[in-house]
C-alpha positions as CSV (number, residue, x, y, z in Angstrom):
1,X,-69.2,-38.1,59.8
2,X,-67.3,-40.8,58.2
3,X,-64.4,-42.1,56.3
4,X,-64.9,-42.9,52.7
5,X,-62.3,-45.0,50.7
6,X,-62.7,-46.9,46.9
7,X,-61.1,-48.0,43.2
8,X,-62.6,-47.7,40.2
9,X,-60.8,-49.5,37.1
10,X,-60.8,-48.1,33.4
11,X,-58.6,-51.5,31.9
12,X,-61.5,-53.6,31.8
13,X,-59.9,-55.5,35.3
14,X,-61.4,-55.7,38.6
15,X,-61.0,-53.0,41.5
16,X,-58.2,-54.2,43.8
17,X,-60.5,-55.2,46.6
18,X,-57.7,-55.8,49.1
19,X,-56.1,-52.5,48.9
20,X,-59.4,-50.8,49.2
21,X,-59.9,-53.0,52.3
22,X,-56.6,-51.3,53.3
23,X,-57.4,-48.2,53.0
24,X,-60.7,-48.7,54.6
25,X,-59.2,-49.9,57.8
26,X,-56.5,-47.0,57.7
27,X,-59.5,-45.1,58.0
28,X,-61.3,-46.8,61.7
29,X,-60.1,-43.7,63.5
30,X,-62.7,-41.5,61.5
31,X,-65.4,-44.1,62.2
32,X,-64.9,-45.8,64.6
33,X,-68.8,-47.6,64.5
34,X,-69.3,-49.4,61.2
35,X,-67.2,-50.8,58.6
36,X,-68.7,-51.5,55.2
37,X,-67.4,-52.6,51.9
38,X,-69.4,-52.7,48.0
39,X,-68.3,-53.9,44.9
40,X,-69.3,-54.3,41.4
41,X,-67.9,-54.4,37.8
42,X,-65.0,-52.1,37.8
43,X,-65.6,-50.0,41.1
44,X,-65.3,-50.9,44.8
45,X,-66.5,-48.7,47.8
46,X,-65.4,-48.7,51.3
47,X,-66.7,-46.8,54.2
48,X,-66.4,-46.4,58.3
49,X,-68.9,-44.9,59.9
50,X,-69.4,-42.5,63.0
51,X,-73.2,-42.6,64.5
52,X,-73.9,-39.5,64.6
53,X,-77.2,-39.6,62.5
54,X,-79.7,-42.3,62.7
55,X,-77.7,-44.5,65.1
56,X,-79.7,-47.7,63.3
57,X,-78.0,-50.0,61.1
58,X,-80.0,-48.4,58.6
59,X,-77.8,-45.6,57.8
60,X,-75.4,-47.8,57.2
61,X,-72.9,-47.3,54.3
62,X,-71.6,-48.3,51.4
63,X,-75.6,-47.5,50.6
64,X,-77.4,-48.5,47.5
65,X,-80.3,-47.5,46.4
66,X,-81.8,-50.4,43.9
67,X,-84.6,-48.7,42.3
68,X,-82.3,-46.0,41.3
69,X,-79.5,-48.1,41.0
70,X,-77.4,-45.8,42.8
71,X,-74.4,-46.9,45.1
72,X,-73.2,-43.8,47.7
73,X,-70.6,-43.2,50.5
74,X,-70.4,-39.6,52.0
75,X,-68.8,-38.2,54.6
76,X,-70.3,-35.4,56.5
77,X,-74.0,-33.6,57.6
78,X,-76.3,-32.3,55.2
79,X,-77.9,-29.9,58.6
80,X,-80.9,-29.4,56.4
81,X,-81.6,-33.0,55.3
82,X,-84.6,-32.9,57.2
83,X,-86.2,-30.5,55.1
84,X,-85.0,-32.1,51.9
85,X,-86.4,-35.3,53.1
86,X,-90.3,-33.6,53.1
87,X,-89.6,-32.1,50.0
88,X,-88.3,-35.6,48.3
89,X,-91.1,-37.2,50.4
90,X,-93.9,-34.8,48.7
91,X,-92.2,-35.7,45.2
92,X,-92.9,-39.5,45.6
93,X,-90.0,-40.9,46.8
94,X,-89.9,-43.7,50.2
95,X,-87.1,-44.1,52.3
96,X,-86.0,-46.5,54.3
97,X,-84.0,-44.7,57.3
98,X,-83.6,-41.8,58.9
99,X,-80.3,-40.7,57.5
100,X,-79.1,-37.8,55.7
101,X,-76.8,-40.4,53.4
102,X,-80.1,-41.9,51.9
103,X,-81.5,-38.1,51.5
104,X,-78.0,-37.4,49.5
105,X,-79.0,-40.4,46.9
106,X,-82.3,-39.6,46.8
107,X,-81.8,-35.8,45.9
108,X,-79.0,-37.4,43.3
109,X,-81.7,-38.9,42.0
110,X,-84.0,-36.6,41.8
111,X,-82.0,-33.6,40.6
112,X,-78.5,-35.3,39.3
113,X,-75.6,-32.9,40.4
114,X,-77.0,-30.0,41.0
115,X,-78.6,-31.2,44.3
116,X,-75.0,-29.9,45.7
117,X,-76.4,-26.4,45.5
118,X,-79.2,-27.7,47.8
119,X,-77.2,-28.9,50.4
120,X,-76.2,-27.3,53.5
121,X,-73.9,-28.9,55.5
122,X,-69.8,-30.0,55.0
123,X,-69.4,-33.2,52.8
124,X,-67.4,-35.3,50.3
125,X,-69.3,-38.0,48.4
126,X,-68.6,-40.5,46.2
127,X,-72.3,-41.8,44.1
128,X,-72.0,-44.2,41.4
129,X,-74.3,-44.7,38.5
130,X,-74.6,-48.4,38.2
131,X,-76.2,-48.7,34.8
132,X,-73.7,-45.7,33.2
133,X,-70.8,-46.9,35.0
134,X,-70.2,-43.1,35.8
135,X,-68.8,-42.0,38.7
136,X,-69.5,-38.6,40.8
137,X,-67.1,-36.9,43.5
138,X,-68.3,-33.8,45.5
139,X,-66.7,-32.1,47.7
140,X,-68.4,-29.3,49.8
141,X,-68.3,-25.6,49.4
142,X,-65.5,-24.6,51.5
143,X,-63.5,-27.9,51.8
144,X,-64.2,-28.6,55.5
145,X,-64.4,-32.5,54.4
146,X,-61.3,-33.3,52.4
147,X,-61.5,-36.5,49.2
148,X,-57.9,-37.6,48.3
149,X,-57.0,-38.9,45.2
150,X,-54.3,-41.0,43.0
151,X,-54.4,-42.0,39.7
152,X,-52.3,-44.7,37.8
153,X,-52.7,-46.1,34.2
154,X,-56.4,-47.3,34.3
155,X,-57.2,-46.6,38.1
156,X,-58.0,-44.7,40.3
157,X,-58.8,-44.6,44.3
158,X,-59.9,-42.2,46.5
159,X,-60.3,-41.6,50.1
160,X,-60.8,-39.2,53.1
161,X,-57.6,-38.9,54.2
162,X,-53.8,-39.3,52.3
163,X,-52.2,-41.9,54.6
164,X,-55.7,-44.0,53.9
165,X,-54.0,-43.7,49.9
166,X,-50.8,-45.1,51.1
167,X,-52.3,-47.8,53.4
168,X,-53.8,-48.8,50.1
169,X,-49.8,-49.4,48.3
170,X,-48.8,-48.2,44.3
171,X,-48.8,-44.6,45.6
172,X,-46.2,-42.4,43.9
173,X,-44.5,-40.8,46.4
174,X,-42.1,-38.6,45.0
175,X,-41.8,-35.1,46.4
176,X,-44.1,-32.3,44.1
177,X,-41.5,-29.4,43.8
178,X,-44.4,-27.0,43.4
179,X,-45.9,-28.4,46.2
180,X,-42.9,-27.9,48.0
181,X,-42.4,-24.3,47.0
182,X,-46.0,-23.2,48.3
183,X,-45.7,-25.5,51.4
184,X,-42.2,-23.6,52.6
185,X,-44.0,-20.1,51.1
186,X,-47.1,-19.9,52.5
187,X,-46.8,-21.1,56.2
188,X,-47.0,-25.0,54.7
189,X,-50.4,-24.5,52.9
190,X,-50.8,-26.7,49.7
191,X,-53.5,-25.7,48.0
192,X,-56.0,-28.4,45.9
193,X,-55.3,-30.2,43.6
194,X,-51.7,-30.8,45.0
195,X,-50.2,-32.3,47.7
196,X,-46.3,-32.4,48.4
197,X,-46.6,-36.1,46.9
198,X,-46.4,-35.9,43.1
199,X,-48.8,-38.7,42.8
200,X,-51.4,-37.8,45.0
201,X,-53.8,-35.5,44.3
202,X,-57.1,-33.7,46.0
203,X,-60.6,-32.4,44.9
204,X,-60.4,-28.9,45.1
205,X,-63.9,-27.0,47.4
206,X,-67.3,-26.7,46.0
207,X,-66.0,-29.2,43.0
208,X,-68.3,-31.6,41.2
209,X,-66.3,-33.9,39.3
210,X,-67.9,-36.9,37.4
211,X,-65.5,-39.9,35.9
212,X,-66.6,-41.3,32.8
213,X,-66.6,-45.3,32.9
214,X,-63.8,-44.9,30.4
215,X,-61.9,-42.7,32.6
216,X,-62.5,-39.5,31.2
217,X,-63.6,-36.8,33.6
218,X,-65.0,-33.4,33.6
219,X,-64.8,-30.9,36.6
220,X,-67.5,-28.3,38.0
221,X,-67.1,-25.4,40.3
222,X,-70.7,-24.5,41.8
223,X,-70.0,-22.2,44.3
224,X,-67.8,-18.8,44.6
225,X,-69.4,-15.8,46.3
226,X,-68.5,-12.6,44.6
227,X,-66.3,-10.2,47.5
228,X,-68.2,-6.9,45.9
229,X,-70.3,-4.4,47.5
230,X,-74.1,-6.1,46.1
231,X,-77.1,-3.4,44.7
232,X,-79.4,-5.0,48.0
233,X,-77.6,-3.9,50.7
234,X,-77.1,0.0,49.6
235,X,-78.4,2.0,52.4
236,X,-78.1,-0.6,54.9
237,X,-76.3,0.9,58.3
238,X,-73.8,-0.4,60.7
239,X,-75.9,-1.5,62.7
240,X,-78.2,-3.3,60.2
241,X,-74.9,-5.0,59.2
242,X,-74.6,-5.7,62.7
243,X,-78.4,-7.3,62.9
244,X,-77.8,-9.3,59.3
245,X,-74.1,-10.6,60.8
246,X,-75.5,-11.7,64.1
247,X,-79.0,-13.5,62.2
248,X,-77.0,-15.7,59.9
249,X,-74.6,-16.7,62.6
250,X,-77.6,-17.7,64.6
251,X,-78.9,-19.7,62.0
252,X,-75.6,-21.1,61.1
253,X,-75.1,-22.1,64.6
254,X,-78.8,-23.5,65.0
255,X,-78.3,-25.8,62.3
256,X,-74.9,-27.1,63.9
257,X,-77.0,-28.5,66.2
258,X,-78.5,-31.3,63.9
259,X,-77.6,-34.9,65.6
260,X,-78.9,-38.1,67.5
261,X,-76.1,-37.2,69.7
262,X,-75.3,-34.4,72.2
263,X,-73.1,-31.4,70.6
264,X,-70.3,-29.7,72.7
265,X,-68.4,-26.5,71.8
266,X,-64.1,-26.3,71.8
267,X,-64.4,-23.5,74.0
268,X,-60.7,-21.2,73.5
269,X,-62.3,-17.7,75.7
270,X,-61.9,-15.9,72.4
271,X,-64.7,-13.8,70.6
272,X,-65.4,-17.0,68.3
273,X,-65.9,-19.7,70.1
274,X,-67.5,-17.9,73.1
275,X,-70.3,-16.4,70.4
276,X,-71.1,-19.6,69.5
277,X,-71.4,-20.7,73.2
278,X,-73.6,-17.4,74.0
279,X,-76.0,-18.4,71.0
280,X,-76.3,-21.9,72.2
281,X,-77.2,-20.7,75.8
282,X,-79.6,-18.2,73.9
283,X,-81.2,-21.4,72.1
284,X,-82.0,-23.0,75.5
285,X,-79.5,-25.4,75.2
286,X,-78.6,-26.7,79.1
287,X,-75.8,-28.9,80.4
288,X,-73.9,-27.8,77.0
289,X,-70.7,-29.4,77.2
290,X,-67.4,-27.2,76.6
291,X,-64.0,-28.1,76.6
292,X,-60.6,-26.1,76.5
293,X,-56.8,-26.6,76.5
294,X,-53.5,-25.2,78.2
295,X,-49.6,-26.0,77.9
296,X,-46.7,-24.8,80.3
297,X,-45.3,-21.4,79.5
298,X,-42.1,-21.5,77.4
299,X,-39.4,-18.5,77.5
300,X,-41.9,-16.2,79.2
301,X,-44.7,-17.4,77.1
302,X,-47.9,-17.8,78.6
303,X,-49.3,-21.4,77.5
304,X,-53.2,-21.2,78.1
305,X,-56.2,-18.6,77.7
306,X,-58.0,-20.4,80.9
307,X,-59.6,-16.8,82.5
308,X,-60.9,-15.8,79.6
309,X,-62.3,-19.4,78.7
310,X,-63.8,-20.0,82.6
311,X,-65.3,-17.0,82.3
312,X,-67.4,-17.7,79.3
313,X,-68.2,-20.8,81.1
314,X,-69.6,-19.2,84.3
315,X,-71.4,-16.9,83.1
316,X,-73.6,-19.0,80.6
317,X,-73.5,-22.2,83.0
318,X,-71.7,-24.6,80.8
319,X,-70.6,-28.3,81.7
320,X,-66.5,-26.8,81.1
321,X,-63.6,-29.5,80.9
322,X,-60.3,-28.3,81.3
323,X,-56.8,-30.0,80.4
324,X,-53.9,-28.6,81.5
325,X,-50.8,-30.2,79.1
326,X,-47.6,-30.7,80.9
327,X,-44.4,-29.5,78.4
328,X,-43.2,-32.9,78.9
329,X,-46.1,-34.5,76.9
330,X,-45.6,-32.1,73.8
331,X,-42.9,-34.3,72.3
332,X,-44.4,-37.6,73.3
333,X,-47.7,-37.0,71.2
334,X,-45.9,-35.4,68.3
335,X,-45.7,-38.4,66.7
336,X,-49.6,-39.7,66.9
337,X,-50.6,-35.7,65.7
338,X,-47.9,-36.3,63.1
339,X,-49.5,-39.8,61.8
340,X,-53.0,-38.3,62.2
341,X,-52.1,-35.7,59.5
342,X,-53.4,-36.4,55.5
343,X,-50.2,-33.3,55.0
344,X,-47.4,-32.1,56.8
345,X,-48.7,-29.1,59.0
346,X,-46.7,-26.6,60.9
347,X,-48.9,-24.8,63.0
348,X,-48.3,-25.3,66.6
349,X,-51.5,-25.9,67.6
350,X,-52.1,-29.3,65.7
351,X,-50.0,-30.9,68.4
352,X,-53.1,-28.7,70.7
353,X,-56.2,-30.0,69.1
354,X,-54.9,-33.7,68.6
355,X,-54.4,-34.0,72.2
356,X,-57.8,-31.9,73.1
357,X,-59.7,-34.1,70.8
358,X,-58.6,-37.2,72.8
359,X,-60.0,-36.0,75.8
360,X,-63.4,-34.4,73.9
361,X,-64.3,-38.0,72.3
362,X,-64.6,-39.4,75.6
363,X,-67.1,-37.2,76.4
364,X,-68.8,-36.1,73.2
365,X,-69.3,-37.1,69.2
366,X,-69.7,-33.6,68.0
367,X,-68.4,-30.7,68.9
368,X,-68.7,-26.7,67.3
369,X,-65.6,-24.7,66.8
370,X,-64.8,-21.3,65.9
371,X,-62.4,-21.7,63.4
372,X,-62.7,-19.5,60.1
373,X,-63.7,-16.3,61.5
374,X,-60.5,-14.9,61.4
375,X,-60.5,-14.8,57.7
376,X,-64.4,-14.4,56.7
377,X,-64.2,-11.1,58.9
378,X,-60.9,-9.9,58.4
379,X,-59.6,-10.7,61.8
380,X,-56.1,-10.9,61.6
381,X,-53.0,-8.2,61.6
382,X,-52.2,-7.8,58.4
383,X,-55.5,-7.1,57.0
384,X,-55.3,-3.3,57.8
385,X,-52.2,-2.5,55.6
386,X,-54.0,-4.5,52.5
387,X,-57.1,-2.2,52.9
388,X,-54.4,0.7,52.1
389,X,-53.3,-1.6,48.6
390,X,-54.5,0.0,45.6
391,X,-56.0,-2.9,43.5
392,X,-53.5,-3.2,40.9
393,X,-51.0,-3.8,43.9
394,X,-52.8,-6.0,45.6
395,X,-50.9,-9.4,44.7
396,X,-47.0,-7.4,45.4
397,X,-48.8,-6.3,48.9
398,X,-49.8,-9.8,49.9
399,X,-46.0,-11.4,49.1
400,X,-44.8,-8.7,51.1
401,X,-47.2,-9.4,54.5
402,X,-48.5,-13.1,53.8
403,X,-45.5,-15.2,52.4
404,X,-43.1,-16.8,54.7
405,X,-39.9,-16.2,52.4
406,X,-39.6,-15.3,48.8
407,X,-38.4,-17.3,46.0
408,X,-34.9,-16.5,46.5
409,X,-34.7,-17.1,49.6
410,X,-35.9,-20.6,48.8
411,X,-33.1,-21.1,46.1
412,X,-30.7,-20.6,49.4
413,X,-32.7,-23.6,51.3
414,X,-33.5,-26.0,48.7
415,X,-31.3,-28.3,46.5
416,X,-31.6,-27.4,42.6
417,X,-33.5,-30.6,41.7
418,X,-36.8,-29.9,44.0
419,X,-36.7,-26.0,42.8
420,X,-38.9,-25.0,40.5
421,X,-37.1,-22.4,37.9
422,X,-40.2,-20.0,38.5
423,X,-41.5,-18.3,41.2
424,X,-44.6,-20.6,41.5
425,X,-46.1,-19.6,44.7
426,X,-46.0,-16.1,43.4
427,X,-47.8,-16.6,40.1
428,X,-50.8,-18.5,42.0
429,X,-51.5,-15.4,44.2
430,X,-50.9,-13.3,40.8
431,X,-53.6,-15.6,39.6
432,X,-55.9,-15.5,42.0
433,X,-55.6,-11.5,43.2
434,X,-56.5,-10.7,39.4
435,X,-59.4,-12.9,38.7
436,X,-62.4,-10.4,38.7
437,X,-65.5,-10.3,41.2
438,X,-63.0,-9.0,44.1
439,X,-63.6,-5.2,44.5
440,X,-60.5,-4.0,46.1
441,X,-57.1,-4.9,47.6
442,X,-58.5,-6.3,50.6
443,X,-61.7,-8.2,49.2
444,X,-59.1,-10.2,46.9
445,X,-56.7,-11.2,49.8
446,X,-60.3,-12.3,51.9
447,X,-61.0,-14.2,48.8
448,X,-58.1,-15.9,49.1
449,X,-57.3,-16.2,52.2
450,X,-61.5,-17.7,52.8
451,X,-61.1,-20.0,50.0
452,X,-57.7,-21.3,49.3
453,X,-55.1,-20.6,52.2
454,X,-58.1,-21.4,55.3
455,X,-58.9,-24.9,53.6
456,X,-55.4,-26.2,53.4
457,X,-54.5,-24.7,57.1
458,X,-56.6,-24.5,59.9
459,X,-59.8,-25.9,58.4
460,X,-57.4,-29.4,57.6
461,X,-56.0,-29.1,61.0
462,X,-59.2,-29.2,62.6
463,X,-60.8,-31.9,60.3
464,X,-57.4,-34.3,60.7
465,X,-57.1,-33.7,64.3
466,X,-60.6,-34.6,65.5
467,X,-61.2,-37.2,63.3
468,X,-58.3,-39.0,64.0
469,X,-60.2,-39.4,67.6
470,X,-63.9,-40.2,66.0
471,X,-64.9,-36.4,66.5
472,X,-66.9,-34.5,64.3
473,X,-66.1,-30.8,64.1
474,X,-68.8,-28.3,62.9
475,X,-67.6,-25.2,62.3
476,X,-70.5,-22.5,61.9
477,X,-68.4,-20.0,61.0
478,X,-68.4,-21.8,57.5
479,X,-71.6,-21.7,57.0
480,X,-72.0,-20.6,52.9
481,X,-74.8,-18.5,53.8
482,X,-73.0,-16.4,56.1
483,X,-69.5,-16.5,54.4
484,X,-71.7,-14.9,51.3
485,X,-72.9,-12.0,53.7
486,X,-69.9,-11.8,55.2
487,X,-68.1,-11.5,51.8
488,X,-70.6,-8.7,50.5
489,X,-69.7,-6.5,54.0
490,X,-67.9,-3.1,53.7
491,X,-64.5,-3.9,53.9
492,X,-64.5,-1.1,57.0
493,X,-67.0,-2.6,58.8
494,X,-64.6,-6.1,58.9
495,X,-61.5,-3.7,59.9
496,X,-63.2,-1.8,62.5
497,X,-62.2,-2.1,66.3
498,X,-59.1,-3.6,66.0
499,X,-60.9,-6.3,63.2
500,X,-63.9,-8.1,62.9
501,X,-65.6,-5.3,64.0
502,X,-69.3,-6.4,62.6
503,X,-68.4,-9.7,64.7
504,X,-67.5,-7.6,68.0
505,X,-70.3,-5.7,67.5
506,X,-72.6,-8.5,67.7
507,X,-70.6,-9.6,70.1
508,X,-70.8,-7.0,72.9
509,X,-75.1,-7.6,72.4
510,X,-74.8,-11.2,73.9
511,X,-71.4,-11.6,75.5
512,X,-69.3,-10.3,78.7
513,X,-67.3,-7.3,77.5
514,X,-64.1,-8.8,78.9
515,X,-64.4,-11.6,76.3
516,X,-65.0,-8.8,73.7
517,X,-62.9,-6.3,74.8
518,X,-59.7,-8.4,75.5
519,X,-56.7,-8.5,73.2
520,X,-56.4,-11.0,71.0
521,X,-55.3,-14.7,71.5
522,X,-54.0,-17.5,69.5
523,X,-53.8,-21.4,70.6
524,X,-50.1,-20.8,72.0
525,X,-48.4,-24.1,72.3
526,X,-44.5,-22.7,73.6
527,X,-43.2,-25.8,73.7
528,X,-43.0,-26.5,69.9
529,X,-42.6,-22.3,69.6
530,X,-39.6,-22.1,71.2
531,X,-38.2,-25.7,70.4
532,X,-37.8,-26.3,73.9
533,X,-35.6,-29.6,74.7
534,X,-37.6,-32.7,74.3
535,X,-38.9,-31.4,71.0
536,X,-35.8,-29.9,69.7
537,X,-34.6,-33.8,70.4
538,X,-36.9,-35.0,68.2
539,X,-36.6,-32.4,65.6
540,X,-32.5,-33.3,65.3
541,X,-33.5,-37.1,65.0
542,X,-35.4,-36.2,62.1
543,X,-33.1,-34.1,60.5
544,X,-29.9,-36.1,61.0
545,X,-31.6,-39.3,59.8
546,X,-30.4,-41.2,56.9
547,X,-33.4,-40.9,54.5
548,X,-33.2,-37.2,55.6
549,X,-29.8,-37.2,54.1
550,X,-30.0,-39.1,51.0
551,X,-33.4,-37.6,50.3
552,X,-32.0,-34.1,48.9
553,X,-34.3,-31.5,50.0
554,X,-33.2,-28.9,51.5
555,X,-29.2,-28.1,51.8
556,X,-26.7,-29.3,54.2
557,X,-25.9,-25.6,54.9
558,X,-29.1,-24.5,55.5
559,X,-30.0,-27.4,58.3
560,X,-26.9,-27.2,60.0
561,X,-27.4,-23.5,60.3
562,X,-30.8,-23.5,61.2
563,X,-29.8,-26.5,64.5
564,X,-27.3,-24.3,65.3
565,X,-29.8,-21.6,66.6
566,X,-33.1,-23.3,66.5
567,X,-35.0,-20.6,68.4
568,X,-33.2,-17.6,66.1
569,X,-34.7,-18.0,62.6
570,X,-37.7,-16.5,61.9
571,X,-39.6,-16.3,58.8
572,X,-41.3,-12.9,57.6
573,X,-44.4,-14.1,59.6
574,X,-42.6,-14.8,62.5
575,X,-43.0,-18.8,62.2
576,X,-39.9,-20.8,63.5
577,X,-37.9,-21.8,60.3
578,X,-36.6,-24.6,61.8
579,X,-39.9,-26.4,62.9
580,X,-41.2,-25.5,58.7
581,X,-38.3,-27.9,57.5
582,X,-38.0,-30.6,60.1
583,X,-42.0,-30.8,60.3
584,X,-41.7,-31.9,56.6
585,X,-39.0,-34.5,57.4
586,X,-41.2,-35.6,60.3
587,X,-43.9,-36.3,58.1
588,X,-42.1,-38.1,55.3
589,X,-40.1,-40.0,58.3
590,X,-43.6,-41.4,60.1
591,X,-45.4,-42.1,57.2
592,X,-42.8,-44.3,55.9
593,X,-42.0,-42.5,52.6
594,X,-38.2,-43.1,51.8
């Protein structure tokens, strides 16, 4: 688990070596333990590492491979790099560490871009072809590791994270009104390639894209599980979907393991993250470290899920950590969440996992988390009322339940030169809800929800809020195996009990029935909720600044309506309206775009 960072130049000139040392250095949070830097001919690599595999110096990167001439950085595990390493081994080729960076160039080698279909594990890699001048950017199945990019007349640079980009300087930073539109649509997601920056752009999931040395490049999507009912799995029961659910997750959580380093869990007391505790205990795993967060109640609100998550913690004997956040502190680490984030995001518990990471990493390198499962098993509330969607409907149903405000409502909140004349955000889910291999209604939202909305929100947050601490999150979950199962499951099985029903199911085999049973939870963080005083402080700085002003986003009206009752406005999905517009402004604000 790393940060990557590099330049390659199409005008005949030399990479900018000093800005990619920049961005490099933006990057120390995300490896903290190495810091390396290659160049040659028109491209430049840079590269901070986190031990987490071979601990030697061996695994070092930027790592070149001579014989092959072959230059990598990556960023991520490959958890089965040990059996690709026999495999490579019994085809003739020698390596020199232990790492699963030299078994990434080595399968390169051996089976050009296609070894991505090999690989299981989250990554982004950058591998350059030294005597073709060609250049290769991967990005893994489900975007868990993110790979910015901006291009400019005869260059471009890359890196794992967006404020790494502008560390690096020449970034256009003008506001993408697209962008803009899905980010205040869809509960601030912005899917790849955009970001709200006009001139910063980002690999989209289970992408190979290879860069010519000329400059020209071709894209390649490898992965997209079809979210039909398959010919293999007619006659198969409940409870065989129960037994197939609860295997792959097994696996999937089995192969989380995969370090020189010990491997905690974020441990929340809901069903996700207290299965993956229950499979660890089942592994024989002891002192397994876990770790969970709580904030003050706001307005009635209760702030922390500590019963369910102590329980979990008795009853399989874990090593549990837990931090109790005082309201207080919400607003003073706003800021270091807000810096730690590659794109503005609204959810309130980014504040939550940027201030439980700091804590984790002093115990830990690696943790698992149960992010995803809410989407791969149809978890949330909305899903039901989908299931009822005929298809033909099924992109007017999910405006109506997903989107925080419709296009109209947006031509109240936004000045006319940042609106788009179309209903953008509308024509994407159009898009996507009528591409075939999506059975019904509900199997298309899943779809999108799994592999577009999930890796711009949560799967981000959890990616930008670790690292910023040197923590690697696994998320088992995401494992592609099981996301393809999960995918091919009877829509009724996913809805059943309340949602993710196979998941309970399994559940209820290995787990207290309290955890099971319980209603469900979110990562409640009032504070930010309920724009309780020191953050509502913050929030009017933000807004009543001067670049806020002169910037001409959203209308004067608008803001001075929304301050005027902060805790009043609610979008469709309930989200504070205020927090979605000054969060934006925030982020603009601390990153030092004008």
């Amino acid at each position: 688990m790393c940060g990557l960072s590099g330049e390659i130049r199409f005008d005949g000139s030399r990479p900018d070596l000093a800005g990619v040392e920049r961005m490099t250095d933006r990057l120390a949070p995300r490896g903290p333990d190495g810091r390396g830097l290659w160049s040659q001919g028109p491209v430049a690599l840079g590269h901070r590492r986190l031990k987490i595999i071979d601990l030697s110096d061996s695994g070092a990167q930027p790592m070149a491979d001579p014989r092959a001439r072959l230059v990598g950085v990556f960023n991520g595990c490959i958890y089965n790099y040990r059996a690709l390493r026999a495999d490579l081994t019994a085809r003739g080729h020698r390596f020199f560490s232990d790492s699963d960076t030299e078994v990434v160039l080595k399968a390169y080698q051996e089976w050009g871009a296609s070894c991505v279909e090999r690989f299981h594990g989250m990554f982004a890699v950058v591998i350059v072809e030294q005597d073709s001048g060609r250049t290769v950017l991967i990005r893994d199945r489900l975007g868990i590791k993110p790979l910015y990019l901006a291009g400019s007349p005869g260059r471009l640079r890359f890196a794992s994270s967006l404020p790494a980009l502008l560390a690096g300087g020449g970034v256009d930073t003008s506001l993408d009104p697209v962008a803009l539109h899905q980010y205040l649509s869809w509960h601030a997601t912005v899917p790849a390639p955009r970001t709200v920056l006009g001139g910063v752009r980002k690999l989209p999931p289970a992408t190979v894209r290879v860069v010519e040395a000329d400059g020209t490049c071709r894209d390649h999507c490898y992965w997209q599980p079809r979210y039909t009912r398959r010919p293999e799995h007619a006659g198969l029961t409940a409870q065989d979907w129960t037994d197939a659910i609860l295997q792959a997750l097994r696996t999937a959580v089995r192969r989380r393991t995969v370090a020189d380093v010990p491997v905690g869990v974020l441990l929340s007391g809901g069903l996700d993250s207290s299965l993956i505790v229950a499979l660890l205990a089942e592994e024989g795993q002891e002192d397994l470290a876990t770790f969970s967060v709580g904030f003050e109640s706001e307005a009635d609100e209760e702030g922390d899920e500590f019963f369910y998550s102590d329980l979990v913690a008795r009853h399989f004997g874990t090593d549990h950590h837990q931090l109790m956040v005082p309201s207080d502190r919400i607003s003073q680490a706003l800021d270091g969440a807000v810096l730690a984030m590659s794109e503005p995001m609204v959810s309130h518990d980014v504040v939550a996992f940027h201030l439980l990471s700091e804590q984790v990493a002093k115990e830990v390198k690696v943790v698992q988390s149960g992010q995803g499962a809410d989407e791969v098993f149809a978890g949330y509330h909305w899903y039901p009322a989908m299931a009822r969607v005929p298809r033909r409907r099924a992109a007017e149903a999910y405006a109506e339940t997903y989107f925080d405000r419709s296009h109209a409502d947006l031509a109240r909140m936004l000045e006319p030169a940042v609106l788009p004349a179309r209903d953008v955000s509308g024509d994407y889910v159009r898009a996507h809800m009528d591409a075939p291999g999506a059975e019904t209604a509900l199997d298309a939202e899943l779809r999108l929800d799994t592999h577009v909305m999930m890796v711009d929100d949560p799967v981000k947050r959890v990616d930008n809020m670790t690292m910023d601490w040197g923590l690697e999150a696994r998320v088992p979950f995401l494992d592609h195996e099981l996301v393809e199962l999960a995918a091919a499951c009877p829509p009724g099985l996913k809805l059943a009990d309340g949602g993710k029903g196979v998941l309970k199911a399994a559940g209820r085999r290995i787990l207290p029935r309290e955890v099971v049973d319980r209603p469900k939870g979110y990562f409640p963080v009032p504070a930010i909720k309920h724009m309780a005083g020191p953050v509502l402080q913050r929030v009017r700085e933000a807004l009543s600044a001067p670049e806020a002003r002169t910037r001409g986003v959203f209308r004067r009206a608008c803001v001075e309506e929304l301050l005027a009752a902060p805790d009043t406005h609610r979008t469709r999905r309930g989200a504070n309206a205020l927090w979605q517009v000054a969060l934006l402004e925030i982020w603009l604000q601390t990153h030092g775009i004008r």
